[in-house]
C-alpha positions, 0 to 999 in steps of 0.5 A, a space after each residue: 500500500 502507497 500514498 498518493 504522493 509516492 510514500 511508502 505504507 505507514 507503519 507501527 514505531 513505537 506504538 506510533 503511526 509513522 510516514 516514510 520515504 525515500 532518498 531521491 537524490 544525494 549531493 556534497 551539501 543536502 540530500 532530497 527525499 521523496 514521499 514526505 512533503 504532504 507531513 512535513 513543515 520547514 524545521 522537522 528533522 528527518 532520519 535515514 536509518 542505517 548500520 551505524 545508527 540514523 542519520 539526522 537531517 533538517 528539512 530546509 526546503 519542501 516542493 511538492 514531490 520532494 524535500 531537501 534536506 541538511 545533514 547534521 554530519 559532515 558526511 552523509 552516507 546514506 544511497 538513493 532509495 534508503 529510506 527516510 522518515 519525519 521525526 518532528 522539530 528538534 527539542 532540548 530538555 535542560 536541567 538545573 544539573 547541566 550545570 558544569 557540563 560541555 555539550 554539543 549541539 544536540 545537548 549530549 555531553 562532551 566532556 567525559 563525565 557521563 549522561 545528562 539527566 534531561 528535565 521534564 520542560 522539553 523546548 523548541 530550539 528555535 522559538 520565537 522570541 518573547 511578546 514585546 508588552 510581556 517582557 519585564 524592564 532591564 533592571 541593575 547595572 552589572 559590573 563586568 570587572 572590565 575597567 574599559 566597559 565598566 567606565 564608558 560603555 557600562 551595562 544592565 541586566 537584561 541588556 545584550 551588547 555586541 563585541 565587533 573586532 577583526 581577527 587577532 584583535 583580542 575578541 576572545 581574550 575579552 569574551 573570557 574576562 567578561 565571562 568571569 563577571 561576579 552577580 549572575 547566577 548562570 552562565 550559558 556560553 556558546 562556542 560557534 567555530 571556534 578552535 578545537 584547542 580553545 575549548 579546554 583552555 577557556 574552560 580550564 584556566 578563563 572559568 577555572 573555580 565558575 565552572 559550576 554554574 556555566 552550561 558550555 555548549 561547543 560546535 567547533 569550526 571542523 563541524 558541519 554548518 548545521 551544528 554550527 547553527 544550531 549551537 547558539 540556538 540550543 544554548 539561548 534555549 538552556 539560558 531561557 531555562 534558567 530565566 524562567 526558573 527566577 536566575 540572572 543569567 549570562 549569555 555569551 556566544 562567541 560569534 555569531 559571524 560564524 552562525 550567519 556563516 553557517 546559516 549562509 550555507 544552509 539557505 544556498 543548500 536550500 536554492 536561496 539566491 545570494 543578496 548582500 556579499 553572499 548572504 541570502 535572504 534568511 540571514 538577516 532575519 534569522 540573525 534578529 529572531 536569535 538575538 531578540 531572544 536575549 533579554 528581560 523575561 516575563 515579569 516577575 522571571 529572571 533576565 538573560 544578559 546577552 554578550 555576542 562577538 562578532 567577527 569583522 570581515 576584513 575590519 569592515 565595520 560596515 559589513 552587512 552582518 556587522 551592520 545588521 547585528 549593531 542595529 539589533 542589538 542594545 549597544 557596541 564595543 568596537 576593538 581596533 587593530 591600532 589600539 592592540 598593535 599599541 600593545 593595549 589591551 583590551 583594545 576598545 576603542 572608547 571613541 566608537 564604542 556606545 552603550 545605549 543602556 548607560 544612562 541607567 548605569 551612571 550616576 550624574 557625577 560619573 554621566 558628566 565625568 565619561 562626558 569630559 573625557 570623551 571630550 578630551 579623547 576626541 581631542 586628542 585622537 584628532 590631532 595626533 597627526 598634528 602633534 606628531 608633525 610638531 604643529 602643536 605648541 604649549 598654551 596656544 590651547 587650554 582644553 588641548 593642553 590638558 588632554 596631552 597631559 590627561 589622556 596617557 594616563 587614562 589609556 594606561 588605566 584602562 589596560 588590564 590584563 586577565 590574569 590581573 582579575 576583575 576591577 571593584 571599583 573602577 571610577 575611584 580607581 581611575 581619580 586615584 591614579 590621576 590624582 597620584 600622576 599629577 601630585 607634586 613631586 616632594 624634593 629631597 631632603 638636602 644631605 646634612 639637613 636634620 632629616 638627611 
């Protein structure tokens, strides 16, 4: 007995009726199979059964005779004709005990400490974002440790800022540091292409003594694009879990350049054409429906402060990923090659870097103090050239004048290394070291005074 639509006779599975079809057609990229498109809805995951197990894709495109399909594994070994079945969308199950955990994608662990136990709340890993009239306020200011951050781009909870930085420029080191801030009760951290070697090293030196309360979610630069974009999705969906069980939690995900990489390869597999340097269409409505996910909860819930890098192609900051992700997002912090081959770092560049949150961080003494400064470091940046030439001469400018004795020092307040630990109080200790600069020297005593 057939379907009309060339599927193969329902069957029993576990007590459930099941519909299945066929491989049609196998590429490098996607498979297609035929007899399931009248069942299945964009999202659903389909499994090839086979000697080694099934083999897990997802639907990306449905025609009327066929479905193409993604496979989670780099290799698809799978013939025409294998047979394949719908096994609906993909679902994580989190629990209080994944904390201290390494996973992958799929939530199964990775770190050789056994099985996980699933909790009894399965969620989607792709769900929408929480209605807008629903969500709670942002509430207090955090602080990060970063002396950089905590002084000119300040945050809240709730808020999601992004980290932009081409390559080489420190993104990951700062990623680290701000991964160690005090006041969270959970940290989620996902790691989206990034180096195998990485993982173990921000695990074992970066969150060395706070790995019981991280939930690491790993999809390293070797793995196939689907597990690449599915990673950040599983990892917003753990820290929904814990924000809606009362906790301030702490997203990361280190980058989400890498995720609209490998949502640009799974929207080509699907026959999406190319728009904007090689990105299709759904990659820029993919990227919003992930980050709007971050922030405030429902009312009375808990909050996920989110932390997104992002990698700049090239050191173009107007890159249309760059550009999508700034405008979606509640604020900046810019990293510029010329500050980190200065040897400063972190290398932000306070100039470009906004919080749009700030406002409710600052106290008006420390709004109008970040305002001088600025002042006074536009200052300076804008005339370095002229400095340089040696155009520029003493007392022809007041505000100048005090912006070349002022601003060296405050760039060698705000480098600070990881392994220095976080800063408590970073405005008092910025008056302290502009205080101690500018003291008077006291003259030695001369020999054969009562004090020589």
């Amino acid at each position: 007995m057939t379907t009309g639509s060339g599927a193969a006779a329902p069957r029993l599975d576990d007590g459930c009726l099941a519909i299945t079809g066929h491989i049609i057609d196998v590429s490098p990229q996607a498979f297609r199979v035929a007899g399931l498109s009248p069942f299945v809805r964009l999202g659903d995951r389909i499994a090839c059964p086979g000697d080694d197990g099934e083999a897990i894709g997802e639907v990306v495109r449905i025609e009327q005779g066929s479905l193409t399909v993604k496979p989670f594994a780099n290799r698809f070994e799978r013939g025409v004709k294998a047979p394949a079945r719908q096994i609906g969308p993909f679902t994580v199950s989190p629990s209080r005990s994944w904390k201290g955990r390494v996973l992958d994608a799929f939530g199964q662990p990775t770190d050789g400490k056994g099985p996980v136990n699933e909790g009894d709340d399965p969620r989607r890993a792709d769900a929408p974002p929480l209605p807008a009239m629903q969500r709670g306020r942002t509430g207090k200011p955090v602080a990060t440790g970063v002396r950089a951050l905590d002084i000119f781009t300040p945050l809240v909870r709730g808020q999601r800022i992004g980290i932009f930085a081409g390559s080489g420029v420190g993104k990951s080191t700062l990623m680290s540091m701000l991964a160690r801030a005090k006041g969270f009760d959970t940290v989620v951290v996902a790691l989206v292409g990034e180096r195998g070697r990485e993982v173990r090293e921000f695990l074992e030196e970066t969150m060395a003594g706070n790995l019981s309360k991280v939930v690491t979610i790993v999809a390293t630069g070797d793995e196939s694009p689907m597990m690449r974009r599915l990673a950040p999705r599983t990892a917003t969906s753990v820290a929904e879990y814990f924000r809606d069980r009362g906790d301030s939690v702490l997203l990361i995900v280190d980058s989400v350049t890498r995720l609209a990489h490998a949502a640009r390869d799974v929207a080509l597999a699907a026959g999406e054409p190319p728009v904007a340097r090689g990105y299709p269409p759904s990659v820029f409505s993919e990227l919003p429906q992930l980050l709007e996910r971050a922030g405030p909860g429902l009312e009375g819930s808990g909050s996920i402060t989110g932390i997104f890098s992002v990698l700049v192609d090239g050191d173009d900051h107007n890159d249309p990923i760059a550009d999508a992700i700034r405008g979606t997002l509640d604020g900046h912090i810019v990293l510029d090659r010329a500050i980190a081959e200065q040897g400063r770092f972190p290398a932000v560049d306070v100039l470009k870097s906004i919080s749009r949150l700030a406002d409710r961080a600052w106290n008006p003494q420390e709004r109008e103090l970040v305002g001088r400064l600025r002042s006074m470091i536009s200052r300076y940046e804008d005339t370095r050239d002229l400095r340089l030439l040696g155009g520029y001469q003493r007392g022809s400018d007041q505000t100048l004048d005090q912006a070349v004795d002022l601003v060296p020092h405050v760039y060698e307040h705000l480098v600070q290394h990881p392994e220095e630990g976080p800063c408590k109080q970073p405005f008092e200790e910025l008056s302290a070291r502009l205080k101690k600069s500018f003291q008077p020297s006291v003259p030695a005593p001369a020999k054969g005074s009562p004090t020589g």
